[in-house]
N, C-alpha and C positions, 0 to 999 in steps of 0.2 A: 282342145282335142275333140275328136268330132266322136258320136256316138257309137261309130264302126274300130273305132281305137281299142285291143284289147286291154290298154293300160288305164282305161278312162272308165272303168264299172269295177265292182268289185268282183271275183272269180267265184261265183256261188257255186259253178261246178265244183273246183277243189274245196270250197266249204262244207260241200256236201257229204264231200268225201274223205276229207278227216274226220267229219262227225259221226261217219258212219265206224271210220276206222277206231276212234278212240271208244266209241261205245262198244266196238267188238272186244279191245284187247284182252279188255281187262277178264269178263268172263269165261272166253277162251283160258288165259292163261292160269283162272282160280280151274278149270277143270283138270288142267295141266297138275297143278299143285295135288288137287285129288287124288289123279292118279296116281304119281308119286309117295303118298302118302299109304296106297293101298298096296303097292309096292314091297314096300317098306314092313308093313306087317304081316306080308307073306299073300297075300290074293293075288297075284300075278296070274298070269296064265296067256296062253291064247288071244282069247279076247280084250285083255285086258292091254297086250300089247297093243291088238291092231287097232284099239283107238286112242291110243298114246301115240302111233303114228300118227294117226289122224289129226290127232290133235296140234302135234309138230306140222305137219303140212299148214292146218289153216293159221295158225300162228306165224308161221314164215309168209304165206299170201297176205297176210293182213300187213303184215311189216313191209313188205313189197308194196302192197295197194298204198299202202299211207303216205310213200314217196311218191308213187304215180299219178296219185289220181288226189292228192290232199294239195293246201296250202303249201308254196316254198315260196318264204320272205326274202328281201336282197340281203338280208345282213343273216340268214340263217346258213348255215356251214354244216357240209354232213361226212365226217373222217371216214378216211377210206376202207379204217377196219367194220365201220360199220355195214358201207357196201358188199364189201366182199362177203362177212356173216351172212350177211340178206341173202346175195347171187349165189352162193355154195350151198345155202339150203335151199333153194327155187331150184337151179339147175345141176346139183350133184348128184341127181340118180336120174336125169331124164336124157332121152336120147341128144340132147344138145350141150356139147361142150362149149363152154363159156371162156374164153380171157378175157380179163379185165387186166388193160397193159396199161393201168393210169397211176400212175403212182405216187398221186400227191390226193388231198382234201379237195374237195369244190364245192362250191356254193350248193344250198338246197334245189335251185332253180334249176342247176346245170343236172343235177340228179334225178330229179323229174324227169327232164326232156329225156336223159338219156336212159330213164328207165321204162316210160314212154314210145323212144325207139327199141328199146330190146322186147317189147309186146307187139310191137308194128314186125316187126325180123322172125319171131317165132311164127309167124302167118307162112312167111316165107320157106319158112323148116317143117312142114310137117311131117314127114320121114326121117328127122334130124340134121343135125350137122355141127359145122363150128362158126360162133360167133367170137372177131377180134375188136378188142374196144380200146381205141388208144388217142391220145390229145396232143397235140403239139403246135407250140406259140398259139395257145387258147382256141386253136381248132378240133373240134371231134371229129372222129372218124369211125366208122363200124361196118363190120366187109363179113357179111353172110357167105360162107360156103356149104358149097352140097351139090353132089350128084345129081341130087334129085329135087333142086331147086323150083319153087312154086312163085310165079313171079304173076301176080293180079294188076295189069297196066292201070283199069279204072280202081280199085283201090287207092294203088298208091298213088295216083292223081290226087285223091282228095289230101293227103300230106304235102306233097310239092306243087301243087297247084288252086288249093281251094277249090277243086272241080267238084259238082253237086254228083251225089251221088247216096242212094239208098244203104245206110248203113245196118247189120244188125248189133246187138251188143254186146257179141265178143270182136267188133271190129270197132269197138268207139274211139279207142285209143288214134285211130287214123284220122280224126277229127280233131283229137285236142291236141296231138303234137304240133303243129303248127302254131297253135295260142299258144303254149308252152314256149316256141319257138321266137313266137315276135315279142314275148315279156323278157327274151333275152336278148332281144335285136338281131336275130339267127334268122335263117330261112333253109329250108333242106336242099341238096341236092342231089340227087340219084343216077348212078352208072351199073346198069347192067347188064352181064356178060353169059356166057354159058357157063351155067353153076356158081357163078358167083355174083354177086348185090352189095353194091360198095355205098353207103350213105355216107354227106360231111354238112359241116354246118358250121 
């Protein structure tokens, strides 16, 4: 394998990023337990919810981050009840409705990429919309809708095409889905219309 092979180094990115993930969980979710706790003996109030939401949000983004951006082995398997809990708390109060129309388990790898693509899609949403996620004969597929569709040509170049291009770091994700992508022997493809953004792979 030659040095430019993503299968031929180890992924220090995703190293990086479950390390970060598995160091957040835990603390996040003893504060979690605190609250809880505080709850229970009657200190509730106000405040005490809105960082109990708070805390539910970063809880759920770190569970999200650790699919996307962490290690996914070939032999690692991730059920789809655990997808869907992740996606229902990510996107159950934000302007983007989500189906996830996959109705089986898939590999950790496959969960990655596709979790990868739905950070790459909300760039695409920023006024909202509906994102469809469905597989068939082990193809993905995911069709952004919206009125008010935001469609970045040199962006999404860098996913479908490798094209260089100056990222910040709420667009890294448009970098690594393609390494994601060639660790499953996939490549992206993209069709886009008025209001709608159809990716398959």
């Amino acid at each position: 394998m030659s040095s430019n092979d993503p299968l031929a180094s180890p992924d220090l990115t995703s190293l990086i990023g479950s390390r970060i993930c598995h160091d957040l969980i835990s603390p996040v979710g003893a504060i979690g337990n605190g609250l809880e706790l505080l709850s229970m003996a009657g200190s509730g109030g106000p405040e005490v919810a809105l960082i109990s939401d708070s805390v539910s949000n970063a809880n759920a983004r770190i569970r999200f981050f650790r699919i996307a951006f962490g290690m996914a082995s070939s032999e690692q398997g991730t059920p789809r009840s655990e997808i869907l809990s992740i996606l229902r708390d990510i996107y159950g109060e934000t302007r983007i409705k989500l189906d996830w129309a996959v109705n089986v388990d898939c590999r950790r790898a496959e969960a990655k990429a596709a979790f990868l693509t739905l950070l790459c899609l909300e760039n695409a949403l920023p006024y909202g919309g509906e994102i469809v996620v469905t597989r068939s004969d082990g193809r993905w597929q995911f069709t952004a809708i919206s009125p008010k569709l935001k469609y970045d040509e040199a962006l999404w170049a860098v996913s479908t095409s490798s094209a260089p291009f100056e990222l910040s770091p709420k667009n890294v994700q448009f970098a690594l889905l393609p390494e994601a992508l060639a660790r499953l022997g996939r490549r992206l493809a993209l069709t886009q219309t008025q209001g709608t953004l159809a990716l398959t792979y």
